[in-house]
Structures are given as C-alpha cells and as structure tokens.
NUFIVEX-78718 format. One record per atom (N, C-alpha, C, O): x, y, z. Coordinates in steps of 0.001 Angstrom, whole numbers, padded with zeros to 6 digits, always signed. Atoms other than C-alpha are relative to their C-alpha. Layout:
// residues N
XYZ...
This chain:
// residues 265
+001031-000966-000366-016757-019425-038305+000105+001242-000879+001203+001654-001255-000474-001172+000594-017560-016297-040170-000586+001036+000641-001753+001260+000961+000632-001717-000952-017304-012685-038385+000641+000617-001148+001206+000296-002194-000270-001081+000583-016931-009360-039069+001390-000063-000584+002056-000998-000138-001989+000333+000345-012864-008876-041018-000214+001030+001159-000140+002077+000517-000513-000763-000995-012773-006731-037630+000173-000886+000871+000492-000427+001968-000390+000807-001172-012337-010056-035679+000739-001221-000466+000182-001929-001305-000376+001292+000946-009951-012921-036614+000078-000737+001245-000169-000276+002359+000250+000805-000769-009700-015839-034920+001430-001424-000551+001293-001896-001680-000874+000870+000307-006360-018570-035025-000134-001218+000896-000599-001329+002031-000305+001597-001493-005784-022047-033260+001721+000349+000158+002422+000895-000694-001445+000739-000114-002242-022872-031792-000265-001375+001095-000487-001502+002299+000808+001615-001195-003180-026609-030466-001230+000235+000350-002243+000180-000348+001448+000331-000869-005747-026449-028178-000391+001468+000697-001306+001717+001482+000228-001730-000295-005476-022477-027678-000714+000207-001135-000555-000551-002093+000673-001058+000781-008051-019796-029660+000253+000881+000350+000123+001202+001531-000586-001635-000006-006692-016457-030317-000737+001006-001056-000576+001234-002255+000890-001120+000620-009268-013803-030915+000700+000879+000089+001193+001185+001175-000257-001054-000320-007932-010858-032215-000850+001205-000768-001430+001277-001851+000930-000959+000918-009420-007497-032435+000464+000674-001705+001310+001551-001532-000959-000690+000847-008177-006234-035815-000654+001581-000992-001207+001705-002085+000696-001392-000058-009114-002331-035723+001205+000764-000030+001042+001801+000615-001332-001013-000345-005349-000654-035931-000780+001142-000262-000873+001937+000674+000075-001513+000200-006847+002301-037549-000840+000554+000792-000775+001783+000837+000301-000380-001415-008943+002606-034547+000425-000168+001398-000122+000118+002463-000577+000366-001596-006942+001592-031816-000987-001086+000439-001552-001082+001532+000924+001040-000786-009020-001528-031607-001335+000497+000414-002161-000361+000726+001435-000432-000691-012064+000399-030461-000949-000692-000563-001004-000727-001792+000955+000738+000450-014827-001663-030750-001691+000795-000210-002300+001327+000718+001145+000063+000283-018162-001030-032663-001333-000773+000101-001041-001761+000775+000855+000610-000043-021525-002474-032803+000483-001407-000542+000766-002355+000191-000460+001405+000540-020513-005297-035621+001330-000618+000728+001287-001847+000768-000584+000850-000710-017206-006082-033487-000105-000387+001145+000843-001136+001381+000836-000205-000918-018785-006157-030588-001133-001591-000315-001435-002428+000536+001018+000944-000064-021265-008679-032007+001389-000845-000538+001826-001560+000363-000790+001205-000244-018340-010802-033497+000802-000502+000873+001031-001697+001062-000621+001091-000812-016307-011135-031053-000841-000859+001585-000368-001649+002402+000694+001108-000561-019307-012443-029036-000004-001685-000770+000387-002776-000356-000208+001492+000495-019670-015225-031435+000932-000605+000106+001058-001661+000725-001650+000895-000700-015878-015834-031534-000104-000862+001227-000058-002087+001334-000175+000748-001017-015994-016283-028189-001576-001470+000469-001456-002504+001125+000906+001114-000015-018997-018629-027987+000015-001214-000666-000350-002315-000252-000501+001321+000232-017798-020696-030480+000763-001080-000054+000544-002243-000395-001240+000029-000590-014416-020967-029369-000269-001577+001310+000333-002642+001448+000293+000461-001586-016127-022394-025785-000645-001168-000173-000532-002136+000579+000867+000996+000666-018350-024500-027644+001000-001016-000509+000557-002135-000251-001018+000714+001153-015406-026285-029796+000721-000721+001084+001419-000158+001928-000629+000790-000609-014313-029349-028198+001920-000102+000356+002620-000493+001291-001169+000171+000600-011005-029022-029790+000538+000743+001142+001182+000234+002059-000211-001131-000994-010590-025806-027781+000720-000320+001228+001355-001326+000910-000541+000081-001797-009119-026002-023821+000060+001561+000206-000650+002027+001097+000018-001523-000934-008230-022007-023486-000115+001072-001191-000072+000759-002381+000532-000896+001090-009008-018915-025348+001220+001127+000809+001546+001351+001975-000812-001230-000632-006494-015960-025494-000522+001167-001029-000616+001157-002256+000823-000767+001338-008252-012649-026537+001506+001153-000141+002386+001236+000715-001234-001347+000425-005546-009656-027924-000901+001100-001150-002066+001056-001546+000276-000819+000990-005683-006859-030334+001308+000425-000839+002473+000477-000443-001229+000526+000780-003790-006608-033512+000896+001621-000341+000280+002654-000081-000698-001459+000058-000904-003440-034429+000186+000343+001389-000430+001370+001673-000454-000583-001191+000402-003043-030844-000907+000398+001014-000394+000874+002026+001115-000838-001053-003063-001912-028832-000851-000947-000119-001277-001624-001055+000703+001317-000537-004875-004083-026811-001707+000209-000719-002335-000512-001495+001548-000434+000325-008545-001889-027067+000105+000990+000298+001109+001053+001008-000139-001461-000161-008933+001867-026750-001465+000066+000723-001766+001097+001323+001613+000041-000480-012838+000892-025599-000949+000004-000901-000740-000965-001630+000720-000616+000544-015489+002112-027405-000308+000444-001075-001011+001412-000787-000018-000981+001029-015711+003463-030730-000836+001069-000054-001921+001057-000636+000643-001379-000286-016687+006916-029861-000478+001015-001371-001243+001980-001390+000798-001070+000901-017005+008210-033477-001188-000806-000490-002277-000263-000680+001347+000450+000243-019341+005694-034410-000893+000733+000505-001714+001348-000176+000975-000208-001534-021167+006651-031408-000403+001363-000403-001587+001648-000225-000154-001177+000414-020529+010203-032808-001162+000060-001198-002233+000653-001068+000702+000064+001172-021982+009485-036341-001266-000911+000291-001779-001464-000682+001277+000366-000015-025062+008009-034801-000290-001896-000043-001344-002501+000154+000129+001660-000682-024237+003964-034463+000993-000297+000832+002172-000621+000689-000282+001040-001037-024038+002892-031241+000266-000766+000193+000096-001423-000834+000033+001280-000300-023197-000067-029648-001117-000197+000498-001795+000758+000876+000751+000348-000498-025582-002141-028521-000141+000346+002013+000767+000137+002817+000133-000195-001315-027096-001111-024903-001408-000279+000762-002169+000580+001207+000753+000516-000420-029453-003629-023670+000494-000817+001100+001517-001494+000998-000942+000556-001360-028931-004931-019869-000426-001381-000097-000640-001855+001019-000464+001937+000788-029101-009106-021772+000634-000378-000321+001507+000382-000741-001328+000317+000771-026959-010854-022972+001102+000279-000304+001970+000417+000557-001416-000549+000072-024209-009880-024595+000260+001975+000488-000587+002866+000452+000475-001467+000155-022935-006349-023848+000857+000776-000839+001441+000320-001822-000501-001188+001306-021506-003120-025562+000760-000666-000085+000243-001680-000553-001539+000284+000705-018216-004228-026209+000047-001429+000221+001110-001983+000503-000210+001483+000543-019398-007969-026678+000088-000743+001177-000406-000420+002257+000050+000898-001279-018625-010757-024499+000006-000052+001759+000091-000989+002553-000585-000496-001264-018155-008944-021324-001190-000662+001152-000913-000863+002334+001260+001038-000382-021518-010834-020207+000157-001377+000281-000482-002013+001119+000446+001827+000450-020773-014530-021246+001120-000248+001043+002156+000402+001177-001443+000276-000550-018785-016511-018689-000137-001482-000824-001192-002024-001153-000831+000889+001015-016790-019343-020748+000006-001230+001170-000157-000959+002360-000165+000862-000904-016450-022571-019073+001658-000486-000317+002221-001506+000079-001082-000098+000514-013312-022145-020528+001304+001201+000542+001102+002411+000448-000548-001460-000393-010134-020065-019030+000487+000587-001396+000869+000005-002411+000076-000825+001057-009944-016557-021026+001529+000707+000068+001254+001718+000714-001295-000740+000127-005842-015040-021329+000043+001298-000356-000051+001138-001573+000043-001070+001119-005778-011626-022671+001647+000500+000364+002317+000598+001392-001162-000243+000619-002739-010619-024481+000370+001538-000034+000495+001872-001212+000344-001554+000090-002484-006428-023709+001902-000322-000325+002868-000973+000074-001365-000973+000567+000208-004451-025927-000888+001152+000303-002117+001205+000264+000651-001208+000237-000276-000988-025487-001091+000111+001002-001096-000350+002144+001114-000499-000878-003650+000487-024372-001151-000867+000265-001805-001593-000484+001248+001042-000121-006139-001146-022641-000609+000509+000933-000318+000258+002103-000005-001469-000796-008135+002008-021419-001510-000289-000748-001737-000496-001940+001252-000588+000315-012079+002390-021032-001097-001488+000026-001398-002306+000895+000731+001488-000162-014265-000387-022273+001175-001135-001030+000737-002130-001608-001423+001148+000270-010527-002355-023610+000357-000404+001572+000729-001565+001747-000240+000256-001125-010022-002079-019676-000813-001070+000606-000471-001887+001461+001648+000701-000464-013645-003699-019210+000494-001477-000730+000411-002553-000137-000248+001686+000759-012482-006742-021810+001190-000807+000968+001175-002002+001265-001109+000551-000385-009376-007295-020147-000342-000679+001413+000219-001736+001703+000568-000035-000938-011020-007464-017090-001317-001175+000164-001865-001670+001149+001425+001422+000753-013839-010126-018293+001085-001002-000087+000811-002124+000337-000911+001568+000015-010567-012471-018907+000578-000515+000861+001178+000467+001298-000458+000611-001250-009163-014587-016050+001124+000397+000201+001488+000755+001321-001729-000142-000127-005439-014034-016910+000135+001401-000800-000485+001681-001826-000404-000845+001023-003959-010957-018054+002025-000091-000135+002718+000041+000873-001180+000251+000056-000191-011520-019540+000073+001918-000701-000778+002390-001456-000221-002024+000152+000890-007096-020053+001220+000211-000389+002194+000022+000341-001624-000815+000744+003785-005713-022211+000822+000791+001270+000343+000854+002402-000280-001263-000646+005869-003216-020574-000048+001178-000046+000082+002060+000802+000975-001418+000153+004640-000631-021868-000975+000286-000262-001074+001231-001044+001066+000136-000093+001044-001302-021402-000445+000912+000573+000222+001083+001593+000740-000980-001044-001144+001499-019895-001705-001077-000151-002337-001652-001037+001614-000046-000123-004558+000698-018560-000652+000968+000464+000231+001703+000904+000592-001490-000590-007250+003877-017222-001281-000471+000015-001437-001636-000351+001286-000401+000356-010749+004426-017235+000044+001315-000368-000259+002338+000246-000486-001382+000869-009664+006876-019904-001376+000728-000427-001383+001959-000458+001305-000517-000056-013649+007313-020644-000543+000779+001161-001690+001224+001189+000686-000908-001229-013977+009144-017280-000083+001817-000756-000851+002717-000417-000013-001580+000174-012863+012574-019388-001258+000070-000619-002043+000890-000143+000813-000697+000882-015426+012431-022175-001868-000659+000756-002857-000841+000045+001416+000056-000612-018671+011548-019619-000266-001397-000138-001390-001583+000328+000735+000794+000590-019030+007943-020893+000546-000815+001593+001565-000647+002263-000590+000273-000782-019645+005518-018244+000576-001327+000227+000925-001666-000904-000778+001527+000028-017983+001697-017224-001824-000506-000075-002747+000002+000561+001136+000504+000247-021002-000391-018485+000230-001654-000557-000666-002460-000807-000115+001147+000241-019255-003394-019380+000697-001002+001383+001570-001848+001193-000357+000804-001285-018628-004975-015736+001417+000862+000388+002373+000203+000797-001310-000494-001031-015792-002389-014427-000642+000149+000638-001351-000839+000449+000424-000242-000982-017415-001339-011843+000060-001415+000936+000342-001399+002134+000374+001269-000892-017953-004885-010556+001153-000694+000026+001513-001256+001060-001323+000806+000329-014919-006421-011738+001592+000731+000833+002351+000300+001701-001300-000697-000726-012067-004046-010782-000195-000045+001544+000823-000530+002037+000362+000146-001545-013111-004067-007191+000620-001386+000662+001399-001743+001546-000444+001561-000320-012782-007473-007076+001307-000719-000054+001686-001656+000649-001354+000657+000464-009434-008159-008675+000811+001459+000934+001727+000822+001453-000727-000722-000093-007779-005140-007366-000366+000331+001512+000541+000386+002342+001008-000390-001339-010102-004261-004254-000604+001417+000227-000004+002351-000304+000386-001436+000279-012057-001178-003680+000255+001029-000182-000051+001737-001141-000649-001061+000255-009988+001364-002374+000690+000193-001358+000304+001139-002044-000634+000029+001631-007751+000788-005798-001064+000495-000831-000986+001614-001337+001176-000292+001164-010929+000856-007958-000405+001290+000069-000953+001945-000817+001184-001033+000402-012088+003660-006705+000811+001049-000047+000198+002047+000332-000971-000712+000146-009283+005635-007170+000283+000109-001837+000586+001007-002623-000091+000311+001749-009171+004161-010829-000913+000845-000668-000670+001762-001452+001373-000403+000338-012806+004877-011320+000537+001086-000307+001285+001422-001225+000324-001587-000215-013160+008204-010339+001351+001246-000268+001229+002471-000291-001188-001253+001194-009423+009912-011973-000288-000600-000916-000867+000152-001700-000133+000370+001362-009478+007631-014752+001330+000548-000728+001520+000945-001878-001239+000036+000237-005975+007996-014484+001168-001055-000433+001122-002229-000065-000765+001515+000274-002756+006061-016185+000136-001098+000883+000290-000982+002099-000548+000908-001248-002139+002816-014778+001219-000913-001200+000942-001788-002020-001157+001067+000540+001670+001497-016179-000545-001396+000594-001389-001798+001394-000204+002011+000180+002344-002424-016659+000576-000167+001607+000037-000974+002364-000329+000540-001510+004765-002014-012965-001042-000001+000950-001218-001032+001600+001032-000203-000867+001767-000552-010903-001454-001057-000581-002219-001618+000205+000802+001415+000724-000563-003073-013211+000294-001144+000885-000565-001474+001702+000001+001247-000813+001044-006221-011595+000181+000499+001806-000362-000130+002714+000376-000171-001634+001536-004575-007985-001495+000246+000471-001821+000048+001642+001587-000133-000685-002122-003912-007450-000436-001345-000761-001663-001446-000745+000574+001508+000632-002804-007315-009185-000764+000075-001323-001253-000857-001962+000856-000360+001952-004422-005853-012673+000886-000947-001075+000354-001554-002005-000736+001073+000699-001728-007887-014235+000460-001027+000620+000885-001022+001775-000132+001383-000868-001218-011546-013733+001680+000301-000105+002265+000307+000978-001188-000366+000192+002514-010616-015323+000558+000495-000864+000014+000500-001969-000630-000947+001306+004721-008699-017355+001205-000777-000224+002054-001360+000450-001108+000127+000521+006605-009236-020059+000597+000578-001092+000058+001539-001642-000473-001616+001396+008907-007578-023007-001026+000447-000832-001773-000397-001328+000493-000818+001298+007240-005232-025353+000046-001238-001669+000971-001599-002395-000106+000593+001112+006030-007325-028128+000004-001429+000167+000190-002065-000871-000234+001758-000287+006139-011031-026831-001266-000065+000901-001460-001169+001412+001218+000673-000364+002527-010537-025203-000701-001129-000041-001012-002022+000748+000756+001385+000438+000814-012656-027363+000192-001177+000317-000529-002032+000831-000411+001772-000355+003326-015576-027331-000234-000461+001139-000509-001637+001379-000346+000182-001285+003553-015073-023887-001543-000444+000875-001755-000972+001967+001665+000313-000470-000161-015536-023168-000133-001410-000890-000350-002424-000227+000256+001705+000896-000481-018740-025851+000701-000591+000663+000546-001801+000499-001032+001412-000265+002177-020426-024033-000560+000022+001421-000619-001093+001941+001293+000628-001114-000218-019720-020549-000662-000533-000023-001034-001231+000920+001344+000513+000340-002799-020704-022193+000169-001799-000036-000435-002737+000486+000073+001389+000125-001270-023705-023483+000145-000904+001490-000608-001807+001855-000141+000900-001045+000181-024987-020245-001859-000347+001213-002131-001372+001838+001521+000339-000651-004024-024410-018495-000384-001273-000929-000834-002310-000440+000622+000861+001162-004879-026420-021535+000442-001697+000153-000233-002667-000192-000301+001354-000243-002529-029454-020389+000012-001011+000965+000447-002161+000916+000413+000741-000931-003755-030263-017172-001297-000680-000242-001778-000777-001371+001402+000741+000241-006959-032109-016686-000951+000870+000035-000751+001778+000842+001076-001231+000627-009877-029961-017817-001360-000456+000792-001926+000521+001283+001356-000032-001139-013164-031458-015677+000615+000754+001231-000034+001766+001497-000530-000599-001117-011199-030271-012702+000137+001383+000173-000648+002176+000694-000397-001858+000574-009311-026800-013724-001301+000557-000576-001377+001757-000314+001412-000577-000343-013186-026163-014723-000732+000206+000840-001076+001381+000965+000387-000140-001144-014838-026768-011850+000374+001291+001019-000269+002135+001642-000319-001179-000987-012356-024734-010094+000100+001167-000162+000063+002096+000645+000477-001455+000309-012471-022170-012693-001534+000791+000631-001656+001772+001366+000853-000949-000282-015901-021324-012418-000951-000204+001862-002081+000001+002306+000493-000162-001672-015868-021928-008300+000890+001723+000460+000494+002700+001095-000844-001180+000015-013422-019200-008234-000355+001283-000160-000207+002214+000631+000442-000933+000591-014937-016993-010593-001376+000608+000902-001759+001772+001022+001350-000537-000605-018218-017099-008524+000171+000295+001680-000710+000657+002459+000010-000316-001584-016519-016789-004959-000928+001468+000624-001571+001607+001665+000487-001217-000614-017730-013383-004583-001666-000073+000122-002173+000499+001086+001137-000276+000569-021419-013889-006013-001356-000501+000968-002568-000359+000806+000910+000502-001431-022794-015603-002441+000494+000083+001359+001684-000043+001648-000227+000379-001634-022840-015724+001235+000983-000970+000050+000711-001921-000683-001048+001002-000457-019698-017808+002378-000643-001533+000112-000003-002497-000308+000709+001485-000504-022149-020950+003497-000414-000779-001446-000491-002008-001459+000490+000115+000930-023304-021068-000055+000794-000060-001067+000331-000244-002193-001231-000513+001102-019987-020464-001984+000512-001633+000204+000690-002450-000699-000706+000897-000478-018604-023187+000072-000846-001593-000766-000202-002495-001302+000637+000976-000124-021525-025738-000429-000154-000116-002064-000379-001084-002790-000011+000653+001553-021400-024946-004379+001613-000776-000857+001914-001276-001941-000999-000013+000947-018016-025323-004617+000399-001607-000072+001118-002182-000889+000162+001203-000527-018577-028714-002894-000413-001261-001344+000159-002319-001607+000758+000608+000725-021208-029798-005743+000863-000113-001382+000970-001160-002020-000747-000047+001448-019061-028744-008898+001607-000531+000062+002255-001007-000870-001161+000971-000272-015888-030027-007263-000209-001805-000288+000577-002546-000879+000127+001485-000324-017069-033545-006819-000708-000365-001471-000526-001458-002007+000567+000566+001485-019086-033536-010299+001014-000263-001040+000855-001035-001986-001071+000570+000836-015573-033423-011840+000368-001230+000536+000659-001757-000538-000394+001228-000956-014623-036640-009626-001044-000817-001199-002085-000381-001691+000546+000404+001180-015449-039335-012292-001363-001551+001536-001141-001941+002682+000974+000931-000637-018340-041943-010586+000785-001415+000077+000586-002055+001109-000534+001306+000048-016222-045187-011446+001228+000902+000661+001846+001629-000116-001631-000030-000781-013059-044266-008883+001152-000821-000620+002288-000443-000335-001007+000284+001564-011016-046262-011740+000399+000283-000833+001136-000417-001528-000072-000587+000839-011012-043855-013725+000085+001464-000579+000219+002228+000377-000294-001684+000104-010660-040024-015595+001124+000155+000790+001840-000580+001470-001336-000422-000984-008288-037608-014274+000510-000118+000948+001665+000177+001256-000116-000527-001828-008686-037769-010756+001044-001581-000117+002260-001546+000069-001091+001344-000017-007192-041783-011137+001121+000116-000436+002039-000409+000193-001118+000050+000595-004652-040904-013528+000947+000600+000851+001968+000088+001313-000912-000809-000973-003377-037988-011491+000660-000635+001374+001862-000613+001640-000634+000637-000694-003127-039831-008609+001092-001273+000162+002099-001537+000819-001740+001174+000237-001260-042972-009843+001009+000840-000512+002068+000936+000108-001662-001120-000116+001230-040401-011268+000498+000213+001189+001657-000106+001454-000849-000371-001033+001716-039213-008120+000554-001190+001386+001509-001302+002154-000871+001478-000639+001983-042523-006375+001135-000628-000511+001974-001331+000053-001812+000703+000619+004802-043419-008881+001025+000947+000307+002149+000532+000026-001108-000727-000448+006879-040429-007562-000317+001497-001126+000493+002394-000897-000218-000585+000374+005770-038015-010163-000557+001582+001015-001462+001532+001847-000042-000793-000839+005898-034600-008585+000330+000463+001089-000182+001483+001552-000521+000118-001091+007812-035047-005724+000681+001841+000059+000906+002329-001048-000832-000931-000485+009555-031549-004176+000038+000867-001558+000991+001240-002242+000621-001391+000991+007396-029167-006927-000164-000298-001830-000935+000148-002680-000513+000283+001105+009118-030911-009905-001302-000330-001023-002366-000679-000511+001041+000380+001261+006848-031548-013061+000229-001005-000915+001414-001092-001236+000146+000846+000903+006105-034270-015461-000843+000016-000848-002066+000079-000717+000750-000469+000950+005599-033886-018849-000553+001676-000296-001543+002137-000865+000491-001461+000007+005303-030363-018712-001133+000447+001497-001062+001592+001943+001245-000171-000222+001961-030764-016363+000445-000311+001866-000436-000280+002725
C-alpha cells in the first residue's frame, strides 16, 4: 500500500502494525495522516492474510492528538460528521480486533485512537488526559462516547471535564488499560496479543468481536437477538465441519481439560 512517510505499516505473521511516524511532533496527527492511517487501516481489514491489527506510534509517544500548529497555520483536519474522522479511523469499525501499543502520551485525540482500539497493552510510564480540555479544542473523535463506556461515566466525566493526567497504574484500575507492561516492550507486548487473537478460530472471535463491540448500541431484547444471528452465522451449515467441529473434537480428545492449552490456542 502506499501512504503518507507519516504512516508505516509492518506484518509479523498474521499481525499489522500501523505506526504513526511523527517523532518531531509527538505523533500528532494531520490532515494527510489522518487520511493514511484510514487507508492503513482499511486495507489491513481487507487483507486476508491479516487476523489482528496493532496500531502504535514511533520514538516513544503513542499520539499527542491533533496537530494544533497545522490547525494554527490554517490546515485543518478534516471535520465532516462521515466517514472517516479527524484523526482518521476513529469511525471505521474493523471486523478485525484493533491492539494499540501506547509508550508515552496518549492525550487528546491520541486518547480518542486508543480508545477506537479493542485492546490497549500501556508502558509504565504512559500518561493518558484529555489534555485538549486547556486549549478549548473539543473530543470529536468518539471520546465522549467511548470513555464512558470502557471506564463508565462517573470516571469519564471526571476525565472529560479536568482533562487531567491519567498514569499507566490508575489506567488499568479504571479499566483504560487492558495491561501494563515495562517501558519500551509495548509494542512486542501488543504483537504477541495480537498474535495469540489471531490463533484462535476467526468466524467466531468475530462474531463475538463485533457482538461485544455493539452491546451498548440497543435495547437489551435486541442486543440479545443480534447477538443470536451473528453467533450462529459463524456455526458452519455442514455440522462436520469449520471451527466449531474442530474445536470440539479437540476438546473431546481431552484437549483443554483444567484451563490447560493446546498448541498455544
């Protein structure tokens, strides 16, 4: 694929690792990265090869948000309520799970990306904020909707409205981080999540991704009855066959007994 040189893009197996690569901005994303790492991620999701996507940012900092001098010198990001939005993919959901890899800051609309990805793996000396609360700008890339959800209101709205630090320890106690680990082993540490989502059976771990993802988005009667339809569409039609058969004769031969794993999976 070719993007902006502000977005690269690696395989490891069946992982994609978008990273932002903006050091001399702290990652802050512009209009053009902003539009590549939409594509990244679309083509990423698209690519058979693919199973999980882990997004990061490169030189120690996850995203700073925004690129405010652009914004300064008169190009904006894009701010149309379609498609993609300001800071890019924060719109698209992936049928694919998304990892993000935070070193450092991940404050504003970097908070908003991190927050768009299913998993977050967090350094230890990660800060997150809605550090944009000082200079007037406001959450436009799904915080508002998102933090609530993962964290729950009271939290959010405490976030929101100081737009105060939030360390990597208080990160995983309010649930903003899935987990922490050393300074500097983010990345790996997210590719090697990624990989293990990547080695279970994938009609399934989809399904339940995006039943999950949409619990909030209906009435209980309606959550329940979709999760019904996209559950069972992974279930292969010949009962001889796909994951659902395999998995189960594994586990009729003893594999998994008392938590244990086979094959990694």
């Amino acid at each position: 694929m070719e993007l902006d040189e502000s977005v690269r893009v690696d395989h490891s197996g069946p992982v994609g690792v978008v990273t932002i690569d903006r050091p001399e901005r702290r990652n802050a994303v512009d209009r053009a990265t902003a539009a590549a790492l939409t594509v990244a991620i679309r083509e990423l999701d698209a690519d058979d090869d693919c199973r999980a996507i882990v997004l990061t940012g490169a030189g120690g900092t996850f995203c700073a948000g925004a690129d405010l001098r652009a914004l300064h010198e008169g190009a904006p990001n894009r701010l149309t309520p379609d498609d993609a939005g300001p800071m890019g993919p924060t719109r698209l959901r992936t049928t694919k799970p998304v990892v993000a890899a935070v070193e450092g800051h991940a404050v504003a609309g970097g908070l908003e990306l991190a927050l768009w990805c299913d998993l977050r793996v967090v350094a230890q000396d990660a800060v997150f904020g809605v550090f944009c609360r000082r200079w007037g700008v406001p959450l436009v890339d799904g915080g508002t909707v998102r933090l609530p959800r993962v964290v729950g209101l009271g939290v959010a709205l405490d976030l929101v409205l100081t737009g105060r630090e939030v360390p990597a320890d208080e990160a995983l106690r309010i649930g903003l981080a899935t987990r922490v680990v050393p300074s500097g082993t983010a990345r790996d540490a997210a590719v090697a999540l990624a990989e293990e989502l990547a080695a279970f059976p994938q009609a399934c771990l989809r399904a339940d991704l995006a039943n999950t993802r949409a619990a909030f988005d209906r009435p209980l009667p309606e959550a329940l009855v979709a999760e019904h339809v996209r559950g069972v569409a992974s279930i292969p039609v010949d009962a001889g066959g796909g994951d659902l058969a395999t998995g189960v004769a594994r586990f009729a031969a003893g594999a998994g007994r008392h938590g244990r794993t086979v094959d990694g999976v």
